[in-house]
N, C-alpha and C positions, 0 to 999 in steps of 0.2 A: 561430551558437552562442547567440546572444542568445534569439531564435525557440525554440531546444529548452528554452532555460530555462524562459521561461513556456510551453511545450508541455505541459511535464513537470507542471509544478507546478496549473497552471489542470485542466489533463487527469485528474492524479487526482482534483482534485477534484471535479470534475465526476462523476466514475463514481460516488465516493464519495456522492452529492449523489442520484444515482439509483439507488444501491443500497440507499437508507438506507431507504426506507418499508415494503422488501421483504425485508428483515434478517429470519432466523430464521421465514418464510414457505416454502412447497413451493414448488416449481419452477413456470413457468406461461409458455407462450410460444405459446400460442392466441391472442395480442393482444400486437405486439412494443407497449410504448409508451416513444416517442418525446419526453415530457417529462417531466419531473421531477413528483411527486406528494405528497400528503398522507399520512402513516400514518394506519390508522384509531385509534377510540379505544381498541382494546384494545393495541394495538402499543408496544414499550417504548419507541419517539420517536415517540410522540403529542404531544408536546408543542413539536415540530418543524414547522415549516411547509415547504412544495415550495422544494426548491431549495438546502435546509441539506445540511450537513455533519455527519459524526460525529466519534468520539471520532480516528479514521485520520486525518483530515483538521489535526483539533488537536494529535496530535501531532508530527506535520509542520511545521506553524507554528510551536510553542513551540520545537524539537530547529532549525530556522531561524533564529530570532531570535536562538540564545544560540551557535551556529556566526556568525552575521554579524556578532557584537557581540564575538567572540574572547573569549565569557565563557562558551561548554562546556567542562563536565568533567563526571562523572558527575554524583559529586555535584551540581551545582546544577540539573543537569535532575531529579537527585532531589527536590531541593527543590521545584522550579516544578509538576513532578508532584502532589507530596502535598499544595501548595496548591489545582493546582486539584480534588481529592478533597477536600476540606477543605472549599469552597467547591462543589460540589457541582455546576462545571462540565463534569467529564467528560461526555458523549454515550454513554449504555449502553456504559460501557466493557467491554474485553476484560476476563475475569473474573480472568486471572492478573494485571492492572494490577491491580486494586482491591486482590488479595491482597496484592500489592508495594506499594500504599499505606500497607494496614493495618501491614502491620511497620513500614513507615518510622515512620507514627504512633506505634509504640511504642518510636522510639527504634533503630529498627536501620536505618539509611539505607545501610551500607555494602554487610550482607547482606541485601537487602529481595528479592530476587530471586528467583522460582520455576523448580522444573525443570519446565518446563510445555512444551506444544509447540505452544499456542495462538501465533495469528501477530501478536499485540499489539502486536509491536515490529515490526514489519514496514515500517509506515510511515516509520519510520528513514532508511531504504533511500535515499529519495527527498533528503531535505536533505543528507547523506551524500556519495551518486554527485553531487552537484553539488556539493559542497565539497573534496573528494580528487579528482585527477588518478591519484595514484601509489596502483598497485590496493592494497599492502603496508599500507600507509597507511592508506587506505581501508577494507578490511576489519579492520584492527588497531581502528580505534578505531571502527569500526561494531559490533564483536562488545562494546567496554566501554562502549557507549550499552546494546547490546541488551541485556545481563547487568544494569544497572539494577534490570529488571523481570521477563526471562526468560534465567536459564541454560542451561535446556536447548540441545543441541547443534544439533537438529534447527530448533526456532526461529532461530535463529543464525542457519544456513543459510539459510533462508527469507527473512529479510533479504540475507543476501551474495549470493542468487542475484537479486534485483529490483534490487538495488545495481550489480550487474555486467552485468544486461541494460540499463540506464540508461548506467553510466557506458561502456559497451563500443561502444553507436549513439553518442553526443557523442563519440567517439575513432574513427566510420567504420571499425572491425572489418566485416572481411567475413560475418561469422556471429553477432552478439551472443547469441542463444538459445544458442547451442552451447556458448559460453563461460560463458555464466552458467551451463546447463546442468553442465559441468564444474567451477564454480567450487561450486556445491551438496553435488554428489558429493563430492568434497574434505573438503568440511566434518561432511558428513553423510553415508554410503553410501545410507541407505533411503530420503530423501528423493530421492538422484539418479536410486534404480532407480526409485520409482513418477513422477518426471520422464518416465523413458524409456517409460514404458506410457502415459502420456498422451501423446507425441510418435507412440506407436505408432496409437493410438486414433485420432488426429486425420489421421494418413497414411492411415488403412487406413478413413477415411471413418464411423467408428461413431458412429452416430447419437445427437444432443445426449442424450436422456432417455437411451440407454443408457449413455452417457459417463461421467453423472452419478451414477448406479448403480454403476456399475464404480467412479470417481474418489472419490466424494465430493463432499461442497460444504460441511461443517461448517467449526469454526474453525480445526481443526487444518492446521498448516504443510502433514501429510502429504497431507491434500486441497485444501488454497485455492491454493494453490502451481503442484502438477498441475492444475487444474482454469481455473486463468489459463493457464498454458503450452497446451491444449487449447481455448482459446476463442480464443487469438492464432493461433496454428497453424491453424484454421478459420474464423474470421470476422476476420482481421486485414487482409486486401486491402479488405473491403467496408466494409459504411457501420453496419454492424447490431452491431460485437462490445460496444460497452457497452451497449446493450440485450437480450444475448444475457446477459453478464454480469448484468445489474443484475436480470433476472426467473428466475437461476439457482436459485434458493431458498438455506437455511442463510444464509454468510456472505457476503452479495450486496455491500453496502456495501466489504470488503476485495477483493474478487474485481475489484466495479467502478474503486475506486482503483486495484489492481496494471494491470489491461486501460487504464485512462486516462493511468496515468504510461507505459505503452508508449507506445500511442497519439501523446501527444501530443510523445514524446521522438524517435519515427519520421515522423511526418508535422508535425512543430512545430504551431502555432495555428491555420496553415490547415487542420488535418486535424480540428479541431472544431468543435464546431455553433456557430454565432454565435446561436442561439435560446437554445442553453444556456447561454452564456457570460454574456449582457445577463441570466439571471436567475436564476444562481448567486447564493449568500452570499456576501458581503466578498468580490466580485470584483476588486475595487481593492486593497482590501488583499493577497489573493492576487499580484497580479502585481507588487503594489510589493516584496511580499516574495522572488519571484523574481531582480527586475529587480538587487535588493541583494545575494543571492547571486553575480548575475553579475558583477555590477559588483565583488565581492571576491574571488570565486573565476575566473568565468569568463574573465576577459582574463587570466589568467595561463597558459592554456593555447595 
C-alpha cells in the first residue's frame, strides 16, 4: 500500500515533468525521448528548467497538504489558490483556474467556479483517491473541491473517473478501467460514450496519429480523458506509455500526469524510471508528502 502511494504521487509527477516542455506543441513521436527536457524560449514554461512540474502537479501538492493537515474545505483551498494567483506562482495554469482566481479576487470565493470542461481540476483526483476509501465519500467531496474552480459536470467526471481508476487498483478490483469507465458515465453520459471510442480505438489497434485525430489531445476533459484511457490501453504493459504521452501534443503535461498516477498506482515505484525520479523537482518533498498521506489515510485501509 505504502509503495502505490508514492507510485501514484512520484508517477504523476514525473509524467507531469515530461509533458511540460511539450504543452500546447503538435504531436511528434519520430524520437520517443526518454528524459525530461528544456522548453524552448517561446514556450509558455520557458522559464522552467528539465525536470519541473506544472500548475497539475501544484495543485496536487497544495489539495495534499490541506487533506493531511484536516484543514480542507473548499473554501480554504479557495483561499490557498487565489494566493498562489496573487503571487504569481501558478505554472501556465488551466485557463478556467485563472478565471476562478479572478472572481475570487473580486470578492466572490463561494461562486468563483466556471462551467468550463477544461480538466484543471482534474489533478484533484490524485490527493483525493488516496484520502477517501469509501467511493460515496470520495466522489462527494471530490466533486466540492472540483466545483472551487469548475462546475461543469463533464469536468467533474473527468476527475471521478482518475479518482476511481486510482482508488479502484489500491482496493485490487478486478477491472479498475471498467469501473472508472462506468463511474465517468454516471456522472457524465458523453464523456463515458467518447471513453468507450477510445477503448474501441485502442482494441481495434488504430494507429497513435490517427487516434489523436479522431480523440483529440486539447484541454478539454472530452479529449485528455479518452486520450489517457487510449494510451494506457496501448502502451500500458510496455516501458514507452509516458513518452507516448508526453510527445502527444496539446495537453501533454495532464495527459502525462493522468498516464503517471496509473502508472505508478499499477506497477508502484518499481514501475518507474529511477533516472527520472533522482532528477525530478522536490522529489523529496514529493514522497514525503505521499508518505504523510499514507501514514493518515492509508493504514486505515
Amino acid at each position: 500500500m505504502h509503495n502505490i502511494y508514492r507510485g501514484v504521487f512520484l508517477g504523476a509527477a514525473i509524467g507531469d515533468a515530461l509533458g511540460m516542455p511539450y504543452e500546447t506543441s503538435p504531436p511528434s513521436f519520430r524520437v520517443l525521448k526518454r528524459e525530461f527536457a528544456r522548453p524552448n524560449k517561446m514556450h509558455p514554461n520557458s522559464g522552467l528548467k528539465a525536470g519541473c512540474y506544472t500548475d497539475d502537479t501544484q495543485i496536487a501538492l497544495l489539495a495534499s497538504e490541506l487533506l493531511v493537515s484536516g484543514n480542507f474545505t473548499p473554501e480554504n483551498y479557495a483561499l490557498k489558490l487565489k494566493e498562489m494567483h496573487i503571487n504569481k506562482k501558478l505554472r501556465f495554469p488551466d485557463a478556467t483556474i485563472i478565471s476562478a482566481c479572478r472572481h475570487m479576487m473580486k470578492g466572490d470565493e463561494k461562486d468563483a467556479g466556471c462551467n468550463s470542461t477544461t480538466s484543471g481540476c482534474v489533478p484533484l483526483a490524485v490527493p483525493f483517491a488516496l484520502a477517501y476509501s469509501d467511493y460515496e465519500k470520495l466522489y462527494d467531496e471530490l466533486a466540492k473541491a472540483c466545483s472551487v474552480t469548475h462546475t461543469n459536470r463533464g469536468a467533474i467526471a473527468g476527475a471521478v473517473w482518475l479518482a476511481t481508476l486510482i482508488r479502484s487498483i489500491i482496493d485490487n478490483e478486478s477491472n479498475p478501467l471498467k469501473k472508472a469507465h462506468k463511474a465517468a458515465f454516471l456522472e457524465d453520459e458523453t464523456l463515458g460514450m467518447k471513453i468507450s471510442d477510445a477503448v474501441r480505438y485502442a482494441k481495434d489497434e488504430t494507429p497513435i496519429e490517427a487516434a489523436i485525430v479522431r480523440i483529440g489531445n486539447d484541454v478539454s476533459v472530452y479529449q485528455t480523458i479518452p486520450m489517457a484511457v487510449y494510451f494506457i490501453l496501448k502502451y500500458g504493459e510496455g516501458d514507452d506509455l509516458l513518452y507516448y504521452a508526453a510527445q502527444a501534443g496539446g495537453n501533454t503535461d495532464t495527459l502525462g500526469f493522468i498516464c503517471g498516477a496509473w502508472l505508478g498506482a499499477e506497477f508502484g515505484v518499481s514501475g518507474l524510471s529511477e533516472d527520472l525520479m533522482l532528477t525530478l523537482e522536490n522529489r523529496e518533498a514529493i514522497e514525503t508528502m505521499a508518505n504523510r498521506l499514507y501514514q493518515r489515510f492509508g493504514k486505515k485501509d
